[in-house]
BATOR-971236 format. One record per residue: x, y, z negated of N, C-alpha, C in turn; residue in one letter. Coordinates in steps of 0.05 Angstrom, whole numbers, padded with zeros to 5 digits. Atoms other than C-alpha are relative to their C-alpha. Example, Ala and Ser with C-alpha at 12.3 -4.5 7.8 and 13.67 -1.06 7.14 Angstrom:
LONU   n_px   n_py   n_pz  ca_px  ca_py  ca_pz   c_px   c_py   c_pz res
LONU  00018 -00024  00000  00246 -00090 -00156  00018  00024  00000   A
LONU -00016 -00024  00001  00273 -00021 -00143 -00015  00022 -00014   S
% end
This chain:
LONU   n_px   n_py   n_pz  ca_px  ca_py  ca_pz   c_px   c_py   c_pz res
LONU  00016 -00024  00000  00000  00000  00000  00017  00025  00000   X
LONU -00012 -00030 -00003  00053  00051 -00010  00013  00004  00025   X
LONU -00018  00009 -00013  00091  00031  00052 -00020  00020  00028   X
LONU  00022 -00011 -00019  00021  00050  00090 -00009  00037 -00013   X
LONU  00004 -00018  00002  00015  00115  00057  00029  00017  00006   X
LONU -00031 -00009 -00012  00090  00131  00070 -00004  00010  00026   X
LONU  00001 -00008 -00030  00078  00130  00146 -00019  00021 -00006   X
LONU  00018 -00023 -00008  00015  00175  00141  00011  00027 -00010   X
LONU -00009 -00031  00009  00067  00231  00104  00011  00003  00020   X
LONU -00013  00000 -00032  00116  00212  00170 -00020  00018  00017   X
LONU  00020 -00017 -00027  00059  00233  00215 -00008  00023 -00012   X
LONU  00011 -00031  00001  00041  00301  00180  00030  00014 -00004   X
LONU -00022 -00019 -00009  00113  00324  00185 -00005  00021  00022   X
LONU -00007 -00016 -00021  00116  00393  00216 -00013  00005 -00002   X
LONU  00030 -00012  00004  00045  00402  00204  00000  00029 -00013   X
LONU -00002 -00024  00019  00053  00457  00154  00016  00027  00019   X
LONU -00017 -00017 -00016  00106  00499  00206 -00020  00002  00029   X
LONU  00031  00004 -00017  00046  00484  00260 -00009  00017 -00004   X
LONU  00017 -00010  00011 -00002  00514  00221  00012  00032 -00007   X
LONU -00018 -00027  00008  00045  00574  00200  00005  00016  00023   X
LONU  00001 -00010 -00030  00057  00587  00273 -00030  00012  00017   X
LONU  00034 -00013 -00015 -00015  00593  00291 -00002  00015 -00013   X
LONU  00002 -00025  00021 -00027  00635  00233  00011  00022  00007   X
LONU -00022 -00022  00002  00033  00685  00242 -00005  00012  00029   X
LONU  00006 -00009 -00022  00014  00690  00321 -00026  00017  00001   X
LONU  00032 -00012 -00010 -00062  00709  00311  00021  00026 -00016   X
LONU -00001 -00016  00009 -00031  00752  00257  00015  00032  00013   X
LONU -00015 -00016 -00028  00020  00785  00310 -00019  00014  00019   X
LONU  00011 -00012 -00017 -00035  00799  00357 -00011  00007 -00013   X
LONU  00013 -00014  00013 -00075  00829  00307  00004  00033 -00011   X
LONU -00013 -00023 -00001 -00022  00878  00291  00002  00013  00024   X
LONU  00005 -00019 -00024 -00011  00889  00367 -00027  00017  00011   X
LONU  00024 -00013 -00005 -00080  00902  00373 -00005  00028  00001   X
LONU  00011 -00026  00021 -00094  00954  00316  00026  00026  00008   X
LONU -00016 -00019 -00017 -00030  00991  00344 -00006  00008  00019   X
LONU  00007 -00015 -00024 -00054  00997  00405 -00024  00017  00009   X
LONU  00019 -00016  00008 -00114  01024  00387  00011  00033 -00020   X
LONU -00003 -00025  00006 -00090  01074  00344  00024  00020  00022   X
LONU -00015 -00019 -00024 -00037  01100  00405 -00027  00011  00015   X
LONU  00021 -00002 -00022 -00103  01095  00447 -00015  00031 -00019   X
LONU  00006 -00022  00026 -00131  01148  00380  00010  00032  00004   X
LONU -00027 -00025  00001 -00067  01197  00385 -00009  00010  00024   X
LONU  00002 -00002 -00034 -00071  01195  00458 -00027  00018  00008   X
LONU  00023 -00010 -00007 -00143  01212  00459  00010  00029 -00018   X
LONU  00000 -00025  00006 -00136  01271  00409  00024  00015  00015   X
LONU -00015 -00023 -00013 -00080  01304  00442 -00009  00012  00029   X
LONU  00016 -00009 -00015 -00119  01304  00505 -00011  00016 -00001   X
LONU  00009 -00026 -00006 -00167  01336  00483 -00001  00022 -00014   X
LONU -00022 -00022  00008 -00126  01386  00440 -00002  00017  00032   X
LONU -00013 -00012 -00036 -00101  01403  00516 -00028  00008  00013   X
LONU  00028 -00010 -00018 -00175  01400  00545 -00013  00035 -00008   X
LONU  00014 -00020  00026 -00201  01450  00480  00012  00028  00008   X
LONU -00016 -00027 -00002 -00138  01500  00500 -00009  00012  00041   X
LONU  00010 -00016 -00030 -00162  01505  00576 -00030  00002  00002   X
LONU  00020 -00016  00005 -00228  01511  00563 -00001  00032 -00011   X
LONU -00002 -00024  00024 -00214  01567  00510  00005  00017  00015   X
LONU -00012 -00017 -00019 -00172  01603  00561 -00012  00010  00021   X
LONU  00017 -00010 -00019 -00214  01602  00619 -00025  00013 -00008   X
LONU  00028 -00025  00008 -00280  01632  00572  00017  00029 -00010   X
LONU -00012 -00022  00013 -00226  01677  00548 -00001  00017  00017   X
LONU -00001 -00021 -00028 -00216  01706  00618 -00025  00016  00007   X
LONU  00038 -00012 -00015 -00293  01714  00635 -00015  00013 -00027   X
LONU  00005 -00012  00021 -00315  01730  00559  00010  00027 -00004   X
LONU  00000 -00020  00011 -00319  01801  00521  00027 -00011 -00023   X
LONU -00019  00009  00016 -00246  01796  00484 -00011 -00003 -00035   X
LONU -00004  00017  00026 -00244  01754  00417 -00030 -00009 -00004   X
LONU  00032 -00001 -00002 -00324  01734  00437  00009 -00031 -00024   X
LONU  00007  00024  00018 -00338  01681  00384 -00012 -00028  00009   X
LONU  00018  00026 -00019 -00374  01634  00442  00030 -00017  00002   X
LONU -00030  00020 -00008 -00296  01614  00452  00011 -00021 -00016   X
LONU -00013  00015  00023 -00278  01588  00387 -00023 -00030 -00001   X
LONU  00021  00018 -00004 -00346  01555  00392 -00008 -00023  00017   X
LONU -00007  00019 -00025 -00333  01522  00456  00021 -00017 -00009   X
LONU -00017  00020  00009 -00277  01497  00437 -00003 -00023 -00013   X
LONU  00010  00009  00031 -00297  01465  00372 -00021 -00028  00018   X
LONU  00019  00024 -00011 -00347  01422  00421  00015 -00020  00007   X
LONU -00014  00016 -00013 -00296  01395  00454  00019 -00019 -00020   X
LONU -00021  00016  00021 -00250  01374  00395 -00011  00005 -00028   X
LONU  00017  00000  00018 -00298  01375  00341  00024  00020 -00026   X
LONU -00018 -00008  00027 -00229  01376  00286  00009  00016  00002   X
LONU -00009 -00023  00001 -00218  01449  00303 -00018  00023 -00016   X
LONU  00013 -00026  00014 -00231  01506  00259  00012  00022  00013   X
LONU -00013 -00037 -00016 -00225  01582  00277  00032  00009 -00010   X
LONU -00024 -00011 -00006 -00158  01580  00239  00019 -00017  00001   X
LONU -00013  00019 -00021 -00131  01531  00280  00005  00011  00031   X
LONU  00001 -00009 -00036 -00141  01569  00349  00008  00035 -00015   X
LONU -00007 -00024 -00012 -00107  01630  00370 -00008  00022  00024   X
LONU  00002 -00008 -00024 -00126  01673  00428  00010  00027 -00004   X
LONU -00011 -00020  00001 -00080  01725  00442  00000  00017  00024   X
LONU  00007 -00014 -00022 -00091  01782  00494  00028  00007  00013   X
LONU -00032 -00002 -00003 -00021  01798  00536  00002  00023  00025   X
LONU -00024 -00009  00015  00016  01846  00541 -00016  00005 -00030   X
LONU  00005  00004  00023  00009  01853  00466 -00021  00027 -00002   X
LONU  00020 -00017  00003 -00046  01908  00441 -00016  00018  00023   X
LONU  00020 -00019 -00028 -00079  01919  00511 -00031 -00010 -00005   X
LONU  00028  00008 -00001 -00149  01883  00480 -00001  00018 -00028   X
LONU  00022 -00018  00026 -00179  01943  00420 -00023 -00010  00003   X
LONU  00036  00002 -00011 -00243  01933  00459 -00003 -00016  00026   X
LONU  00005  00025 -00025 -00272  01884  00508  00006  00017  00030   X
LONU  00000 -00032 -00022 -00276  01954  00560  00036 -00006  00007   X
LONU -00026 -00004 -00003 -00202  01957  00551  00012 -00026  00010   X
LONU -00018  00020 -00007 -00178  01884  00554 -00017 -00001  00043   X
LONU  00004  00004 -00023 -00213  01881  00628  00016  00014  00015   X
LONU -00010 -00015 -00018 -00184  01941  00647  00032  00005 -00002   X
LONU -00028 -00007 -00002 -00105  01931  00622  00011 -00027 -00017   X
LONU -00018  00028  00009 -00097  01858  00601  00012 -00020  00022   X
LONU -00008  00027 -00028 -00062  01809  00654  00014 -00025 -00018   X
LONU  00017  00019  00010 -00063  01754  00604 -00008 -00020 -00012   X
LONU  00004  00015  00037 -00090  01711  00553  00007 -00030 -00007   X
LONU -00011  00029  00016 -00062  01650  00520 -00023  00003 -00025   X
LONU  00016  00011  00024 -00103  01613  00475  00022 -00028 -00010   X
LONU -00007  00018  00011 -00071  01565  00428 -00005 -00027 -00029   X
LONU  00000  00003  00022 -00073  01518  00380  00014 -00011 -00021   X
LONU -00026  00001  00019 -00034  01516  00317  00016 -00028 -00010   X
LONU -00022  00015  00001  00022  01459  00302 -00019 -00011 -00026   X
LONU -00001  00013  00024  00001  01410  00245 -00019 -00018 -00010   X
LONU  00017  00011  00008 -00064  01385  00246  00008 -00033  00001   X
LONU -00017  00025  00005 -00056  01310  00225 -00030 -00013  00011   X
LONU  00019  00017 -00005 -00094  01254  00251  00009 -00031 -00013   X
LONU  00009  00017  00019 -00103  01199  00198 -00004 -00032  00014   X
LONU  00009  00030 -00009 -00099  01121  00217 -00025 -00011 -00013   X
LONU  00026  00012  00010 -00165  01078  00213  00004 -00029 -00004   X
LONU  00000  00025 -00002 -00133  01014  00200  00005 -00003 -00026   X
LONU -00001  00008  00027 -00152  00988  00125  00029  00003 -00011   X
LONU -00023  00004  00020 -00098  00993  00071  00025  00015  00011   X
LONU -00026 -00014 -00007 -00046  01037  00120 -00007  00023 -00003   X
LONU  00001 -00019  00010 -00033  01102  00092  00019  00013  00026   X
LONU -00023 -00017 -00029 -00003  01138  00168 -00021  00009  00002   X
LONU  00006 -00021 -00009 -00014  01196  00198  00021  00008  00027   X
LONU -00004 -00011 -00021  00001  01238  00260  00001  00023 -00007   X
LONU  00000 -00021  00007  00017  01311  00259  00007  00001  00022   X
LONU -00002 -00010 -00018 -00002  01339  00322  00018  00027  00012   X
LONU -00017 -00027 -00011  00046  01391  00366 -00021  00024  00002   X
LONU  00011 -00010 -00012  00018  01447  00386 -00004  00000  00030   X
LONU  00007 -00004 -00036 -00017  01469  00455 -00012  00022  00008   X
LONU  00004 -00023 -00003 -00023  01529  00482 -00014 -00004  00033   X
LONU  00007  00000 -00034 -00050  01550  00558  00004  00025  00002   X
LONU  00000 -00023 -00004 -00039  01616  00588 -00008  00004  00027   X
LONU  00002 -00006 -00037 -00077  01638  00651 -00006  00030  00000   X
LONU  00001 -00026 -00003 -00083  01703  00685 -00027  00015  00009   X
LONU  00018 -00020  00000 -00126  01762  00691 -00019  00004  00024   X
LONU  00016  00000 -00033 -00156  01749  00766 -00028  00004 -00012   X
LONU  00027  00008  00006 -00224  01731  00738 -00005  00029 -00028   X
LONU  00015 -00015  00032 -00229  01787  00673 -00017  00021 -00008   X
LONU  00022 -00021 -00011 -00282  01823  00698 -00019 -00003 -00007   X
LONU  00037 -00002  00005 -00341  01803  00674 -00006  00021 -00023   X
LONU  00011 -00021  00027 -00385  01838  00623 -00007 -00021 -00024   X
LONU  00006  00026  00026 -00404  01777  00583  00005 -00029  00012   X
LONU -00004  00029 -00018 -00396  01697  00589 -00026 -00012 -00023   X
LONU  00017  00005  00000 -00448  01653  00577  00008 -00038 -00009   X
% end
């Protein structure tokens, strides 16, 4: 009787390093996964960071300078923006006092937004983060004619 249980330990040799191997592989792709998802995350917010700053720019051009519809627009686009997160600066430097004025001596506006905001991993128990660059856009004055934007 022991002779017959002997062999049946023979045959589960390796079993355990088997089993460890399947284990450690799902576990591997599980990590590749959740990585690649959170690049896919980053990736997305910095987009549309970049989208948020050419929108901003282009209502900046057609808008009454520092119109509040801009900040607002934006904000649609990339929800995690506050007003003091975004910049919009009129150029050459103090040619916008009044909306009158920036049409008639601004050539032109950068909108930006500011360096730092963090974007937070969603994968249980990991404590990472991202700390976005900044992004700026700067287009010119062709269009800064209107009287209001809409």
């Amino acid at each position: 009787m022991m002779w017959a249980q002997l062999g049946r330990f023979r045959r589960q040799r390796g079993a355990a390093a088997l089993e460890f191997a399947l284990v450690a592989s799902v576990g591997g792709f599980m990590i590749l996964l959740f990585g690649a998802i959170e690049m896919a995350r980053v990736l997305y917010f910095m987009n549309a960071a970049n989208e948020a700053t050419e929108l901003g720019a282009r209502l900046a051009i057609v808008c009454d300078a520092n119109s509040p519809l801009i900040k607002q627009r934006m904000r649609q686009v990339f929800p995690a923006l506050t007003d003091s997160n975004i910049a919009i600066q009129y150029l050459p430097d103090q040619c916008a006092p009044t909306a009158a004025a920036a049409r008639s001596s601004c050539d032109f506006v950068s909108v930006s937004i500011a360096p730092g905001m963090r974007v937070e991993a969603i994968i249980p128990f990991v404590n990472f983060g991202f700390d976005m660059p900044s992004f700026s856009t700067i287009k010119t004055r062709e269009a800064m004619d209107s009287t209001s934007c809409t």
